[in-house]
Short mmCIF file of the C-alpha atoms (twelve columns), coordinates in Angstrom:
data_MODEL
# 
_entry.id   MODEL 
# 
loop_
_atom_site.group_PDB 
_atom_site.id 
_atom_site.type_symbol 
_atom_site.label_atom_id 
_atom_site.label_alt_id 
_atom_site.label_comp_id 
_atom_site.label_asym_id 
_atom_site.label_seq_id 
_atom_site.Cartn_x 
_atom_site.Cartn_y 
_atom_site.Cartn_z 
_atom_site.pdbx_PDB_model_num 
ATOM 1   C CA . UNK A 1   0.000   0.000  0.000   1 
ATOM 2   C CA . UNK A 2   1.255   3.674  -0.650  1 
ATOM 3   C CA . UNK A 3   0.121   6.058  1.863   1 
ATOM 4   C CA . UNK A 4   2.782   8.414  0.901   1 
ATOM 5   C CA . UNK A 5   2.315   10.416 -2.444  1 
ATOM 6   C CA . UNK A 6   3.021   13.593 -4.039  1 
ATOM 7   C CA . UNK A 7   0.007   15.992 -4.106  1 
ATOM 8   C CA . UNK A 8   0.539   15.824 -7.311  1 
ATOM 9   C CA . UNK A 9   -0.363  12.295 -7.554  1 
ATOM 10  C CA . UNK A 10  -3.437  12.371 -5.897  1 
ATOM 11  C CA . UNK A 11  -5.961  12.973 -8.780  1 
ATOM 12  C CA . UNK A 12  -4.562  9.553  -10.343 1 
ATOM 13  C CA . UNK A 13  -5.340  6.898  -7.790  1 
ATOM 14  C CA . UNK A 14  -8.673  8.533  -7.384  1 
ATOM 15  C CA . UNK A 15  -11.678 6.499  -7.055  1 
ATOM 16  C CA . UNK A 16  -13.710 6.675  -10.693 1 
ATOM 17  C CA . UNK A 17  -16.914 7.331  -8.792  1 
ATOM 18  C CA . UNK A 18  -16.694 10.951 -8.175  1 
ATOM 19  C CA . UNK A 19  -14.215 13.758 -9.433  1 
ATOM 20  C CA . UNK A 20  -14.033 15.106 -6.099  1 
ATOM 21  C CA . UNK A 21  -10.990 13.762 -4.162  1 
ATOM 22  C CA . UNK A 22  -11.633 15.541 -0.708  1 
ATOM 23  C CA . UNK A 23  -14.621 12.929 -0.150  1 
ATOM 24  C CA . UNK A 24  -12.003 10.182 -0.280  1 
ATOM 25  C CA . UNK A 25  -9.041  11.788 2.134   1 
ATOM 26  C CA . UNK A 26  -7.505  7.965  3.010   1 
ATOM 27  C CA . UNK A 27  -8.139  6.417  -0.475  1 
ATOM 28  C CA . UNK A 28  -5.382  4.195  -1.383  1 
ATOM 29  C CA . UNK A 29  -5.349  1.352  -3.927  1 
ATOM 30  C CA . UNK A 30  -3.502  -2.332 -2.610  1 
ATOM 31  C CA . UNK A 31  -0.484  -3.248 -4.382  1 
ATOM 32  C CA . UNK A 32  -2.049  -6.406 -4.210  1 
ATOM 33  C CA . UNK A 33  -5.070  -6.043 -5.807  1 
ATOM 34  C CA . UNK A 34  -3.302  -4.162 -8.889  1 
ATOM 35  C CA . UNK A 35  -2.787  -6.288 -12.519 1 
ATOM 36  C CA . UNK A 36  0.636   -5.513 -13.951 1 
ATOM 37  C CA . UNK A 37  0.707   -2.213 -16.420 1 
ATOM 38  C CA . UNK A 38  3.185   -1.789 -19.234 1 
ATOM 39  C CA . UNK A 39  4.285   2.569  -19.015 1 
ATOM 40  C CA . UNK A 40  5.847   3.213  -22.877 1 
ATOM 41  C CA . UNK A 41  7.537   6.072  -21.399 1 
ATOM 42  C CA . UNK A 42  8.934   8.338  -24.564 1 
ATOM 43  C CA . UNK A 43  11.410  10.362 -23.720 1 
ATOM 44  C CA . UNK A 44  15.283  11.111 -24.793 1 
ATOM 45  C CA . UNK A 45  16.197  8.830  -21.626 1 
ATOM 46  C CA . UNK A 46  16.155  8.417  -18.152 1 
ATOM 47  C CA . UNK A 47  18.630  7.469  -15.568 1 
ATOM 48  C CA . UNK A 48  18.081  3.809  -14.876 1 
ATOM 49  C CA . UNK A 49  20.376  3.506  -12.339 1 
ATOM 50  C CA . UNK A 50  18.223  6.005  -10.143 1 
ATOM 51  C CA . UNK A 51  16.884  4.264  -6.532  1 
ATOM 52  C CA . UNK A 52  13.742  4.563  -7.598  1 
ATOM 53  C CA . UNK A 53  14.227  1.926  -10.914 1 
ATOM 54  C CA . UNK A 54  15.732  -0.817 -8.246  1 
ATOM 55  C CA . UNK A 55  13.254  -3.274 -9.055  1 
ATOM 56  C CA . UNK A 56  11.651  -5.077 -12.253 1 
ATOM 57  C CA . UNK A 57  13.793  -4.499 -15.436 1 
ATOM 58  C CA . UNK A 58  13.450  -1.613 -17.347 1 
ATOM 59  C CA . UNK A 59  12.846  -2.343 -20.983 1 
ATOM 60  C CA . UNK A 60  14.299  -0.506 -23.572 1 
ATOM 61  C CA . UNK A 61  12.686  -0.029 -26.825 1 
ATOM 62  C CA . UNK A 62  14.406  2.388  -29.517 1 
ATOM 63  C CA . UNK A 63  12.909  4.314  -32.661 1 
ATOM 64  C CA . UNK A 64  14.325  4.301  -36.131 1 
ATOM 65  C CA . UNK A 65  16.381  7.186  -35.317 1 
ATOM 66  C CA . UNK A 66  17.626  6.768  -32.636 1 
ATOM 67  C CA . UNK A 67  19.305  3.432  -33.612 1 
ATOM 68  C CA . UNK A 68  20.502  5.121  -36.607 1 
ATOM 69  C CA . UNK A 69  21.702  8.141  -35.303 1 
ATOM 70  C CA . UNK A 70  23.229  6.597  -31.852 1 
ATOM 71  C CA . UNK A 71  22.543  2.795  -31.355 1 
ATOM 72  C CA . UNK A 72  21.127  0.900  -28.197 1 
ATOM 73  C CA . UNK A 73  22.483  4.091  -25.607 1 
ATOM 74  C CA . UNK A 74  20.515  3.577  -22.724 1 
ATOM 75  C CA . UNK A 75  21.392  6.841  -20.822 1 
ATOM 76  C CA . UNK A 76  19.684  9.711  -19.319 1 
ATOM 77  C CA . UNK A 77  19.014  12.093 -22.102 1 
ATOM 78  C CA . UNK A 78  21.332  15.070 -23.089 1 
ATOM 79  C CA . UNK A 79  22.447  17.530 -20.019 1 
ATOM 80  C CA . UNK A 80  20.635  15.167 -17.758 1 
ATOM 81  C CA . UNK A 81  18.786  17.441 -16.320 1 
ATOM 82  C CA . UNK A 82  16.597  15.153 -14.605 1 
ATOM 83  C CA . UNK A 83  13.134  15.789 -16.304 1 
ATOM 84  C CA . UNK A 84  13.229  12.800 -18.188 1 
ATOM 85  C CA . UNK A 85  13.946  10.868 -14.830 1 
ATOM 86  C CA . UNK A 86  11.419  12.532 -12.713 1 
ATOM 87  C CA . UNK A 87  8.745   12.322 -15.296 1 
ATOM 88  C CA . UNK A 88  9.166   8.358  -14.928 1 
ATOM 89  C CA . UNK A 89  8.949   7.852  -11.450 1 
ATOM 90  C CA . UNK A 90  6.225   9.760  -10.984 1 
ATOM 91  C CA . UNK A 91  4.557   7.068  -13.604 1 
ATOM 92  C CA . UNK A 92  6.383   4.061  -12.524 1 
ATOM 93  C CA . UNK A 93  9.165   4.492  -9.972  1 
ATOM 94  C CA . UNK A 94  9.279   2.246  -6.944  1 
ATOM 95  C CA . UNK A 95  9.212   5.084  -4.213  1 
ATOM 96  C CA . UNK A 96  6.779   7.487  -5.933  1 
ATOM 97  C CA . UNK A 97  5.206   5.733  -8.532  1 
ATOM 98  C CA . UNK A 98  1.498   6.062  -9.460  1 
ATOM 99  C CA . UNK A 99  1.352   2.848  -10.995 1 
ATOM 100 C CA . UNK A 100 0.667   -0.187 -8.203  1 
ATOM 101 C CA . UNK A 101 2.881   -3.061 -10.450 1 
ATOM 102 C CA . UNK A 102 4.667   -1.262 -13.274 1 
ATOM 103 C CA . UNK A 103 6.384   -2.569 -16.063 1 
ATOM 104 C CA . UNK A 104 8.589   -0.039 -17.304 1 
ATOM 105 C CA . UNK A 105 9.404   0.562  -21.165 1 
ATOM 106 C CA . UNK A 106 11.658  3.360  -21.653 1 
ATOM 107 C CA . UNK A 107 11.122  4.393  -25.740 1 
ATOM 108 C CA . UNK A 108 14.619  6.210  -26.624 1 
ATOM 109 C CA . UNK A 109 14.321  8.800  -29.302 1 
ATOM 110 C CA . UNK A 110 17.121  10.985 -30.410 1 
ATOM 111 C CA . UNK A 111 15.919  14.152 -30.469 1 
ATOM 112 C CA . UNK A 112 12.502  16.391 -30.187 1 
ATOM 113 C CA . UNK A 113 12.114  16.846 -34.311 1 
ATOM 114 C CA . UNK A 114 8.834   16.176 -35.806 1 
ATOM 115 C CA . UNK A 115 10.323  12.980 -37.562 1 
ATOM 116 C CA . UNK A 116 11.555  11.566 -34.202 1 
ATOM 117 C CA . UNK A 117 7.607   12.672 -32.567 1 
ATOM 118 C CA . UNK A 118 6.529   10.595 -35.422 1 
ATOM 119 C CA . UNK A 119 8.963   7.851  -35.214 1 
ATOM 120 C CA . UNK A 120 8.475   7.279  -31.509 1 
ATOM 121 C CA . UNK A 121 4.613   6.920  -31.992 1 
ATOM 122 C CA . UNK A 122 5.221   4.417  -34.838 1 
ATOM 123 C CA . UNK A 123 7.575   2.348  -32.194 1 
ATOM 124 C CA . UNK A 124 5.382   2.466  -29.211 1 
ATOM 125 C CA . UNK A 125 2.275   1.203  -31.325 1 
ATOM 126 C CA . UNK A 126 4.653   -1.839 -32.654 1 
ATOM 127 C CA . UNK A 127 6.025   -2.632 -29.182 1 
ATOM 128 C CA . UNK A 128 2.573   -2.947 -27.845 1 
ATOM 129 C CA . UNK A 129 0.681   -5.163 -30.674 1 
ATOM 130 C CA . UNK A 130 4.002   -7.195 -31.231 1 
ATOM 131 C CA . UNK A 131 3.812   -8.585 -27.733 1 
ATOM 132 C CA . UNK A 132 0.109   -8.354 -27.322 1 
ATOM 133 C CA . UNK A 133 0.081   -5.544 -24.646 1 
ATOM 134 C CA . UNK A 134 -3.470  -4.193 -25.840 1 
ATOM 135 C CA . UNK A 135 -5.327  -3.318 -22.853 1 
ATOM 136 C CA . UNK A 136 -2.491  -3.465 -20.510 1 
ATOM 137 C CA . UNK A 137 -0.230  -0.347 -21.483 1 
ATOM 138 C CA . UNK A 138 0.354   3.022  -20.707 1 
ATOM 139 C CA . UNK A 139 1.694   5.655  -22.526 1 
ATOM 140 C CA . UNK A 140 3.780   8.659  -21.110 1 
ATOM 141 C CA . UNK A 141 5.100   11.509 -22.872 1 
ATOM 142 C CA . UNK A 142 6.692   14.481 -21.170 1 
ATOM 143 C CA . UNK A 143 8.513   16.292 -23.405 1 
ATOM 144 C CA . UNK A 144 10.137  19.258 -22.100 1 
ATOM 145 C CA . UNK A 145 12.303  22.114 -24.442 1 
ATOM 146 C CA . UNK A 146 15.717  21.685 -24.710 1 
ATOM 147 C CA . UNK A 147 18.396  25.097 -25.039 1 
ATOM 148 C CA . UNK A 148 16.174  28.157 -27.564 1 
ATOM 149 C CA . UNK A 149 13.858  25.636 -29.104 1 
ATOM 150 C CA . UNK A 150 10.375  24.988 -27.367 1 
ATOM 151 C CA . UNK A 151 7.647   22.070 -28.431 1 
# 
């Protein structure tokens, strides 16, 4: 059981009964109870050595691009600024995590261009039907700006 979470957290474990979550100030949701969630988490990487990854294996799916450009990296994105990170706990991190039993699938991209948006989309829709994950998946995009450029 998780009785600790982010108030930013709150609205997603909410019961589906009512919008309002002040009627429900000790809802939590049992670990064991929970069926096992795929999170396609698209993003330019994450740190998988972070504490809060210390459990089931992250998998690592990669676009077009990205194995073209780079290869199989499986890093923390470019000046690691910890975005990419955060934004993946908060989905499916041990400590923090929304999700009760998360399977994490981290979908590396290369870089924030339309072609890679498009690319990553294309991957994440393959990854899910190829291993019959209809129904059971999650996907997470957080995409942040990087330097002058904004999307």
């Amino acid at each position: 059981m998780k009785n600790t979470v982010s108030v930013s957290l709150e609205v997603i474990s909410q019961p589906s009964s009512t919008a309002d979550i002040c009627l429900y100030p000790n809802y939590v949701q049992y670990a064991a109870t929970a069926k096992a969630t795929y999170i396609f988490h698209a993003e330019l990487g994450i740190n998988a050595d972070h504490q809060d990854f210390q459990g089931p294996p992250i998998e690592w799916l990669f676009t077009a691009l990205q194995f073209f450009r780079e290869g199989e990296v499986k890093s923390e994105a470019p000046a690691g600024n910890g975005h990419r990170t955060c934004t993946a706990s908060k989905v499916a991190g041990r400590i923090f995590g929304s999700a009760k039993k998360p399977r994490l699938v981290v979908v590396k991209m290369p870089d924030l261009t339309i072609a890679s948006v498009a690319d990553v989309m294309y991957t994440i829709v393959k990854g899910i039907k190829k291993k019959r994950r209809q129904g059971v998946s999650v996907v997470s995009i957080s995409w942040a700006s990087i330097g002058q450029q904004r999307y």
